[in-house]
C-alpha positions in Angstrom: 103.8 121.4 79.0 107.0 121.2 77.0 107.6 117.2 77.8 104.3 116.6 76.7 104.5 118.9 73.5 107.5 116.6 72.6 106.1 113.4 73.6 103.2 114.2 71.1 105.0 115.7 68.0 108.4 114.4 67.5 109.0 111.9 65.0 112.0 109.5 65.8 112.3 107.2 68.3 109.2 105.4 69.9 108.8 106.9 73.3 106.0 104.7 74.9 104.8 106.7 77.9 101.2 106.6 79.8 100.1 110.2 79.1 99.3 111.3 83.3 102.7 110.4 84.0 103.7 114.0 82.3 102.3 116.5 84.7 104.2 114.0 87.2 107.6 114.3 85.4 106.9 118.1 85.1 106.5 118.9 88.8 109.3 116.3 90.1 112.1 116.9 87.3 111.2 121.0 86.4 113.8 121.8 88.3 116.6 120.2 87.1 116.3 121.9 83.4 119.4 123.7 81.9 121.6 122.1 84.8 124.1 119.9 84.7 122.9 116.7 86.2 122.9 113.1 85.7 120.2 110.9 85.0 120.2 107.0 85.1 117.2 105.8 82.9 116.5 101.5 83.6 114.8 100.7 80.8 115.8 101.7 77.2 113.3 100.3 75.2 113.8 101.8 71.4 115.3 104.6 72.2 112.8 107.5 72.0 112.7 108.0 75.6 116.3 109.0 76.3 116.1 111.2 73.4 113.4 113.1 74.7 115.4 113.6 78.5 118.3 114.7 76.2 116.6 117.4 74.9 114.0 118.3 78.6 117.3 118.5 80.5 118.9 120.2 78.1 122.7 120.5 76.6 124.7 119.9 80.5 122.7 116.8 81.4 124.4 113.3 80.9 121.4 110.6 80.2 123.1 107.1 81.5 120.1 104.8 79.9 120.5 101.2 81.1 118.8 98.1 79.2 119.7 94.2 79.8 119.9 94.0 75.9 123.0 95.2 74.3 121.8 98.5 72.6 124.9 101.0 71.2 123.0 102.4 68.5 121.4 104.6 70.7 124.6 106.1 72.0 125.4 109.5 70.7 126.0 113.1 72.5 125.2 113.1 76.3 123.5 109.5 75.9 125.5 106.7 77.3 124.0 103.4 76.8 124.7 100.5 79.4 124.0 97.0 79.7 123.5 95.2 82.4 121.2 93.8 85.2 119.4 96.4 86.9 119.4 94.1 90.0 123.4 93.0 89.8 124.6 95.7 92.5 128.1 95.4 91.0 126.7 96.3 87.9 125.0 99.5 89.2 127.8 100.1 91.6 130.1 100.7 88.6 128.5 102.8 87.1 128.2 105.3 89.7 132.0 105.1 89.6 131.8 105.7 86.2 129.0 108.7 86.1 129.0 109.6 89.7 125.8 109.9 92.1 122.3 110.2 89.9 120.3 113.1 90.2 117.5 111.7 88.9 116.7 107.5 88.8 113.8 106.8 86.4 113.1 102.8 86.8 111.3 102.1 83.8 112.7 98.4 83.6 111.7 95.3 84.0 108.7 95.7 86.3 109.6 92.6 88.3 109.6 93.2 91.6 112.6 92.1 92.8 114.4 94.3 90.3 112.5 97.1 91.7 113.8 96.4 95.0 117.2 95.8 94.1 117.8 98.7 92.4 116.4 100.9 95.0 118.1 99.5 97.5 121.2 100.1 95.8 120.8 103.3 93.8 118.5 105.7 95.8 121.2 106.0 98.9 123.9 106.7 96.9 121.9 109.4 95.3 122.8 113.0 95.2 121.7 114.7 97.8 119.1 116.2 95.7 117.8 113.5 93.9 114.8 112.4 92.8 113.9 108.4 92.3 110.7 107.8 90.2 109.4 104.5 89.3 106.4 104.1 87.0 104.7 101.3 86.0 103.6 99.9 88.9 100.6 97.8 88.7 102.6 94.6 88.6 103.1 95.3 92.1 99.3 94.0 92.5 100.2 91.2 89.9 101.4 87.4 91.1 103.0 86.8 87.6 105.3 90.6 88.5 106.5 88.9 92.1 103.4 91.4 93.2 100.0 91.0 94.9 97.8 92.8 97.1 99.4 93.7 99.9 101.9 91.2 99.4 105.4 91.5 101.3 107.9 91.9 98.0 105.5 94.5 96.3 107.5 97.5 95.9 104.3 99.6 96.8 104.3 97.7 100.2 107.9 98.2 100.7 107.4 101.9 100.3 104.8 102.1 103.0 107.0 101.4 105.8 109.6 104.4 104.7 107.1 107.0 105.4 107.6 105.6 109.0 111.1 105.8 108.6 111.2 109.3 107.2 109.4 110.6 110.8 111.5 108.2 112.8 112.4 110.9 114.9 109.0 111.6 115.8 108.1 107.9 117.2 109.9 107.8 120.4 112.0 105.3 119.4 109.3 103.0 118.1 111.1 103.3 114.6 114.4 103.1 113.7 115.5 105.2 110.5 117.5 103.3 107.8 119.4 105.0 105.4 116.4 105.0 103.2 114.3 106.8 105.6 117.1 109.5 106.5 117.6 110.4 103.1 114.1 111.1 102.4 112.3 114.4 102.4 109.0 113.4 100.6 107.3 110.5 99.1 104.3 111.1 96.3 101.9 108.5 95.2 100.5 109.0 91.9 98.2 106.5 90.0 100.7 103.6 88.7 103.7 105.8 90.0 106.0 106.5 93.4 108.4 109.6 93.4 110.9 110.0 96.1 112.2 113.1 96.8 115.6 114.1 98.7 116.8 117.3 100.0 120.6 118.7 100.9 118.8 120.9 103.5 117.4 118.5 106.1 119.5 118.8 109.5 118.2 116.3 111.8 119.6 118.5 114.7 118.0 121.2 114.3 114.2 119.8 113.5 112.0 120.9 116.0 109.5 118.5 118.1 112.4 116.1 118.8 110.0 114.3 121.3 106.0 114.2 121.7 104.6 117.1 122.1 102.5 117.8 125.5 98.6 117.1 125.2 97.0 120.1 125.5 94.2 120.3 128.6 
């Protein structure tokens, strides 16, 4: 893989990445290479990582990264560094003004779980209408100390669960209403430590077939 082959021999920046989340970035992001999107990265850390999505995406993308601590050595061609609160809605409101709708959101923050939550709520329905929303590092959703636990209400991996519901809403007889959240949603992937949503411009609710149950066969 390319990413990888970059993530193992370039020499700036540290880029501090678990190794299996390559093949992930590879099949989710693969198709965005040599366009012209935008990409909001939460999470700077020292640099390397933005660096790296400069040169994957290639010389049309625009690489928004966004840290709470005030980092403008790291801006330069197609990196735009931002600093804020990744849980402020105003914050991340402005800067879709300012960059327009993500293609791709990578939350690579803070890991607390309410800072999950508040960017997703925010962010992934405003996304383009092919975007892709990827957070990694998600053990803390199992972790007390993150705002996590098992099974525990404000654990981002429990408040994906529900969407998948949401995402076949129309398939429940009513049972479950879809939110924009679960509209907006053509897959959902579970990796080890990771979630990926994926969106897709082609879903038309009107013309899906099996709008009610389907009779039981005899």
């Amino acid at each position: 893989m390319d990413l990888y082959h970059y993530y193992l021999t370039q020499k700036g920046r540290n880029i501090i990445k678990n190794q299996n989340y390559f093949p992930v970035y590879e099949r989710h992001f693969s198709k965005f290479v040599g366009h012209p999107i935008t990409m909001f990265e939460i999470g700077t850390g020292d640099g390397g990582s933005c660096q790296m999505w400069k040169y994957y995406f290639g010389p049309m993308a625009k690489i928004v990264t966004i840290d709470i601590q005030s980092l403008p050595q790291f801006n330069e061609t197609q990196i735009f560094v931002c600093t804020g609160d990744q849980s402020d809605p105003v914050f991340l409101n402005g800067l879709i003004q300012e960059f327009g709708p993500p293609d791709i959101v990578l939350d690579d923050g803070s890991h607390l779980m309410k800072h999950i939550n508040a960017s997703f709520e925010v962010l992934f329905p405003q996304m383009s209408p092919k975007g892709v929303y990827l957070v990694e590092d998600l053990g803390g959703s199992y972790w007390p100390e993150y705002g996590g636990g098992f099974r525990h209400p404000d654990s981002f991996y429990e408040r994906t669960k529900p969407l998948i519901d949401e995402m076949n809403a129309r398939y429940t007889s009513g049972a479950v209403k879809q939110s924009p959240y679960g509209r907006n949603i053509f897959g959902i992937s579970y990796y080890l430590n990771m979630v990926v949503f994926d969106r897709s411009p082609f879903i038309n609710w009107d013309m899906l077939r099996f709008p009610v149950p389907l009779p039981v066969p005899h």
